[in-house]
N, C-alpha and C positions, 0 to 999 in steps of 0.2 A: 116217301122218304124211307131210306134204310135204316136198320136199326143202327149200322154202323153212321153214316151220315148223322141220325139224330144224338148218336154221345160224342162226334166230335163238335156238333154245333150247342150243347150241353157244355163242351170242354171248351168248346173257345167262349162264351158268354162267363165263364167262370173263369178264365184268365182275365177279362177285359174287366171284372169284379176285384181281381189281385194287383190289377193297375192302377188302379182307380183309387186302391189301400195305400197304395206306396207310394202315389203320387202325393194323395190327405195326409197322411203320416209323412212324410219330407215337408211338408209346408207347413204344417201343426207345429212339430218337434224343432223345427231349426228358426220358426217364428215365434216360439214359445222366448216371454220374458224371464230373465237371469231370476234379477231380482224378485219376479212373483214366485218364480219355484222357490227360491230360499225364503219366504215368506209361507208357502204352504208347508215345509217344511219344519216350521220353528211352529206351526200350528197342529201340527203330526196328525198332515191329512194325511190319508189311507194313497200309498202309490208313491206318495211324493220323492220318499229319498232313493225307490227306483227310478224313479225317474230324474233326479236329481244325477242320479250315479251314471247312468246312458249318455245324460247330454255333459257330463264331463267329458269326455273324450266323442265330438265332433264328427271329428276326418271320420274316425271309426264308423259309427254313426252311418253319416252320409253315406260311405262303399257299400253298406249292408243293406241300404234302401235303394241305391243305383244298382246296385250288383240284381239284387232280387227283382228290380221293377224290369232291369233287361233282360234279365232269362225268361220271365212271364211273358214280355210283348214278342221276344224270338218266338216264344211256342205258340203264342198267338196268332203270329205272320204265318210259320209252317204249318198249323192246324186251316187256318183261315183261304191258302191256297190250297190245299188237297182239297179242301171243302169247294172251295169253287171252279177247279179244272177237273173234278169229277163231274160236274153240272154244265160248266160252260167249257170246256176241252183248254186250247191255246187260249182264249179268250178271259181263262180263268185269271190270271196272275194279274192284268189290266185291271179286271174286277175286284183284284183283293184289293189293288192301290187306290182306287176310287172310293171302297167303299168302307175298308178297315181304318183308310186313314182319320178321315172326318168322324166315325165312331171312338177312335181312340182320342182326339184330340178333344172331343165334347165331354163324352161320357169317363173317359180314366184319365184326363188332365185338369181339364176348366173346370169341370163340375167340383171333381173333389177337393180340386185347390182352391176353388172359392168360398165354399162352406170352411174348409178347415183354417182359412184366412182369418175369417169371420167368428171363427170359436174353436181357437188352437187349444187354448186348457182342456174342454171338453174331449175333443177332435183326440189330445195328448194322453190322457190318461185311459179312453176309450182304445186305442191301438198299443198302448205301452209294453202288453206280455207278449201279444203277439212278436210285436218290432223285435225285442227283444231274443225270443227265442229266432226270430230268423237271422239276427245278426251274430248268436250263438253258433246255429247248426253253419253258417260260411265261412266260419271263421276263417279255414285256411285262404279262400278267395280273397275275404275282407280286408286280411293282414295283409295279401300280398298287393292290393290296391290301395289300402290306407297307406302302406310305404311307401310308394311311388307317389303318390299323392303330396304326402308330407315333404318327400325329396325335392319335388317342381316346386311345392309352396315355397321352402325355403331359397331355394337357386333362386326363384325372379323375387322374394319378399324385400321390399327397403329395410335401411337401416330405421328410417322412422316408422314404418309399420309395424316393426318386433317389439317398441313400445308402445302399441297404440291401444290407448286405454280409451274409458269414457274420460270427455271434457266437460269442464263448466259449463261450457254453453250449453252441451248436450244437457245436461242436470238441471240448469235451468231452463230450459226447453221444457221437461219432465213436470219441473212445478209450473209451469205456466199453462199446461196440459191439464194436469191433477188440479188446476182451479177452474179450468172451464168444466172439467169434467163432475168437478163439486167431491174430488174427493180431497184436494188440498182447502181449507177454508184462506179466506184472503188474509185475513191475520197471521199465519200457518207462511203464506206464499211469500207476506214479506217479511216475517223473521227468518228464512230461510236464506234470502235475496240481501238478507243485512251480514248473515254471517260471511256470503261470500265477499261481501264488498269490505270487509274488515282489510283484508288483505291489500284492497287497495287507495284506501280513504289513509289521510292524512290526521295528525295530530290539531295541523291549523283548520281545517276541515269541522273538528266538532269542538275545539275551545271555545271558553269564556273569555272573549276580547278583555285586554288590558282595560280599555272605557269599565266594563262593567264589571271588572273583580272589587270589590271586597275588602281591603286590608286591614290592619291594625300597627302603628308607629308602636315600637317595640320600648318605647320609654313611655309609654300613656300608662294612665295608672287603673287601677281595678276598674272605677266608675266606666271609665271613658271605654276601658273592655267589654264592661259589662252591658252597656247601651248600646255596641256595636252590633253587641250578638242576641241581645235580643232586638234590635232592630233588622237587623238582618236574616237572624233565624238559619243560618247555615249550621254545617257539624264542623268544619274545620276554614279558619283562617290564616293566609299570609301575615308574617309577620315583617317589617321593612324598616330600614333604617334611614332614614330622610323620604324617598321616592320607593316607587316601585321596580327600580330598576336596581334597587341595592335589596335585594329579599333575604333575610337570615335565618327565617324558620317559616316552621308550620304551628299554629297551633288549633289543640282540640276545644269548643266551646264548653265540655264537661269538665275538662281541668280549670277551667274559668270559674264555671260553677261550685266547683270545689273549694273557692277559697271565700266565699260568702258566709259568715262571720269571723274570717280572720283576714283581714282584709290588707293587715301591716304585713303580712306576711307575704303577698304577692309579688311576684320579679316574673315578667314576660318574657325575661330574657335569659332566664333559668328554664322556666318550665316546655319553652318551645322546642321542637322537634327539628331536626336538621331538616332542610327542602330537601326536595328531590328536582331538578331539573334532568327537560327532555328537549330537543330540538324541535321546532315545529315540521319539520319535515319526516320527522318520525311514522313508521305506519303504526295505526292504532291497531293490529294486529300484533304486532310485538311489545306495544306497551300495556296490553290486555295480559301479557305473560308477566312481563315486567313487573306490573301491581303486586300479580300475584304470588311470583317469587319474593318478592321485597317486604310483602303485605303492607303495601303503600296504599293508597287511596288518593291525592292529590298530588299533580305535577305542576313543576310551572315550565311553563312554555318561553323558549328564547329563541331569536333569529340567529342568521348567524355571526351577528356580530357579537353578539351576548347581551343583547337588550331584551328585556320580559316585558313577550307580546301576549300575554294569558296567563290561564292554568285549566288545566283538565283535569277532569275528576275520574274516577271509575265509574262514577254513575253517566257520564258523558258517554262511553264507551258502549259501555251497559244498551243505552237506550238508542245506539245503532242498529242495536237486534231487537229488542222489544220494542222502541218506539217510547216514547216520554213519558218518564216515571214523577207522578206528584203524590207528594205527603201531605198531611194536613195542613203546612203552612206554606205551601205553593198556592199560588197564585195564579192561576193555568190561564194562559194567553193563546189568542188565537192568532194565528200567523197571515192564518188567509180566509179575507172573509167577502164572502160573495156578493155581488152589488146588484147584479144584473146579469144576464147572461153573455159571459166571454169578458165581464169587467170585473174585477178581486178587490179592495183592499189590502196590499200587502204591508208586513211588520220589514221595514228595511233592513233590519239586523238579520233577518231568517238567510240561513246559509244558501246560497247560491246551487247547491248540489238537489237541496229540497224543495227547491222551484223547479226545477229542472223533472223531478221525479214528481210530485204533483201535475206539471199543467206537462208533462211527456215532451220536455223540449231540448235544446242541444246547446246549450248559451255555454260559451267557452271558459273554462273554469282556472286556467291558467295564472298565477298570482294574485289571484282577487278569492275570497273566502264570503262576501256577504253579495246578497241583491245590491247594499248600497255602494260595495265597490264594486262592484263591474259596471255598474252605471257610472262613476266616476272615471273608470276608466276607459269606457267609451266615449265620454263626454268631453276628456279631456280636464274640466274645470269643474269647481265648486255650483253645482245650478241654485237659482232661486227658485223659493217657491213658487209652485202653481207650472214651472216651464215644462214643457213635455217635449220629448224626445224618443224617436222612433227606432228601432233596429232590427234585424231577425224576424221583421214581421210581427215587432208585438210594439205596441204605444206604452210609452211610462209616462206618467205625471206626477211632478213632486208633489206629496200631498201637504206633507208637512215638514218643515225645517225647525232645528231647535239651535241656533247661531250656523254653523256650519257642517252643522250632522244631520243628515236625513233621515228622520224618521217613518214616515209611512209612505210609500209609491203608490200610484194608482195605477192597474194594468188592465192592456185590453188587447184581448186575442184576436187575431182574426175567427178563428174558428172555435164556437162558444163552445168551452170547455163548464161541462154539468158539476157542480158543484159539491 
């Protein structure tokens, strides 16, 4: 072999090397995540904010690694057939197609895009000055291709595309991800999962049913205040005038307390706070503002006819994202308690939406707010105990009745749901 021969097969194995760059580098740099570079950044990794500063502008980007990987594989092709129609005459250009192609496509496509797939940060910060300086020294090429570039993007781009941002799904796709991966903890993945559903959970969705509020008659006198709330142990009570559908105040159990040795002094009907009424179709994302603008902490809840079907609390709200908040004088109840496998115990008052997201099911949540009514409303009628009733693939059994309230359901999955 000639010395000439040996530096251009020297020169072509050093281009198919410059391919092989710009191939890794396009698939590192343009696969690199948004959010991890501005995360190495705010940790002022060494590189980061050049590189942060390159993959702002894309299109540019991209022209300077196209631009550079074509002129490399052109001098490739023309180095690659001199080289071989000096050796094999006409027969040479046949040879380069045969034998250029499949080196180019192993060795400076597949290879290096699959390692740099596999470990773009590396892959990214490893090629950064270079990439760089090459997208510098093209510039005039660059610009004249990023423009054209941008010009076709925009002529065929939708009108929905020019906003097309990440979606919630996509984000929760993200933490469903980060928990397999163990970097979201599952605590982490469902308060995450609670702040989105804020948006779309209802006020009737996490109230205290009318059954189970609370009140105090606004003509009762200290004692009978004063045994309400220590038997109850809440911070704030409804106040009401015959019923609960006539509500006139709020009051706080500390102003109660307040009047404990002056006891002639007490009027419920002075010291109570104006209610706040909210619709039950409210989303409990705007009344998480609402509180807070108002610095309210309990609502009462009415349909719409203006009957009070509840009250919600801020801690109601609250423990959509965190999950149920107890003080020392809760009394922490289990909702669903395991029998056997794929059979529960369930509390019939537990919301409809939190069965649905424990046993992963689809049960239609449309005008019904508990387990007990949707089974009522599938039913049709009042069931007695013990009747069971099938639907969706899943067995209920009334476990217990207290006159015409259901208290505990028994369920049974088809498919044993681990406890």
């Amino acid at each position: 072999m000639s010395d000439e021969a040996l530096w251009r097969l020297l020169a072509l194995l050093a281009l198919l090397a410059l391919s092989g760059f710009f191939s890794g580098s396009e698939t590192a740099l343009l696969s690199l995540d948004k959010l991890r570079v501005r995360f190495l950044q705010q940790t002022e990794r060494r590189g980061a904010a050049k590189l942060a500063k390159l993959l702002d502008d894309p299109d540019r980007l991209l022209s300077g690694i196209l631009v550079g990987n074509n002129l490399v594989n052109i001098a490739a092709s023309v180095i690659a057939t001199g080289l071989f129609v000096g050796y094999f005459g006409e027969r040479g250009e046949l040879y380069t197609v045969l034998i250029l192609t499949p080196i180019l496509l192993i060795f400076s496509e597949v290879c290096p895009k699959t390692y740099a797939a596999q470990y773009p940060e590396k892959m990214s910060f490893f090629v950064l000055n270079p990439i760089r300086f090459v997208v510098w020294s093209l510039t005039p090429v660059v610009l004249v291709v990023s423009s054209l570039s941008k010009a076709l993007t925009r002529f065929f781009r939708s009108k929905e595309a020019e906003g097309l941002s990440v979606s919630e799904d996509e984000i929760r796709a993200i933490i469903e991800v980060g928990e397999e991966s163990g970097v979201v903890a599952a605590e982490q993945r469902r308060m995450l999962h609670g702040i989105f559903d804020l948006s779309e959970t209802r006020v009737r969705d996490v109230m205290i049913p009318r059954t189970e509020v609370v009140g105090v008659e606004v003509s009762a006198g200290f004692d009978e205040v004063l045994a309400t709330v220590q038997q109850a142990r809440h911070s704030r009570f409804p106040v009401y005038d015959d019923s609960l559908d006539n509500i006139v105040g709020v009051v706080h159990s500390k102003k109660v307390l307040d009047y404990i040795g002056r006891t002639e002094q007490f009027s419920l009907a002075e010291m109570c706070r104006k209610p706040f009424f909210v619709p039950e179709s409210k989303r409990i994302a705007v009344l998480l503002q609402t509180f807070r603008k108002m610095r309210e902490h309990l609502a009462i809840v009415v349909d719409e006819y203006g009957g009070v079907e509840g009250i919600v609390t801020l801690e109601d709200v609250v423990e959509e994202i965190v999950g149920e908040i107890h003080d020392e004088y809760d009394i922490e109840e289990v909702d669903f308690r395991q029998l056997a496998p794929g059979r529960f115990l369930v509390d019939a008052a537990v919301s409809l939406r939190a069965v649905n997201r424990r046993f992963k099911l689809q049960l239609p949540e449309d005008h019904v707010t508990t387990l007990a009514g949707y089974l009522l409303r599938e039913m049709g009628r009042i069931p007695a105990e013990g009747e069971e009733f099938e639907t969706e693939g899943i067995r209920f059994r009334i476990k217990r009745m207290d006159d015409r309230r259901i208290e505990d359901i028994e369920m049974q999955l088809i498919e044993p749901v681990v406890g």
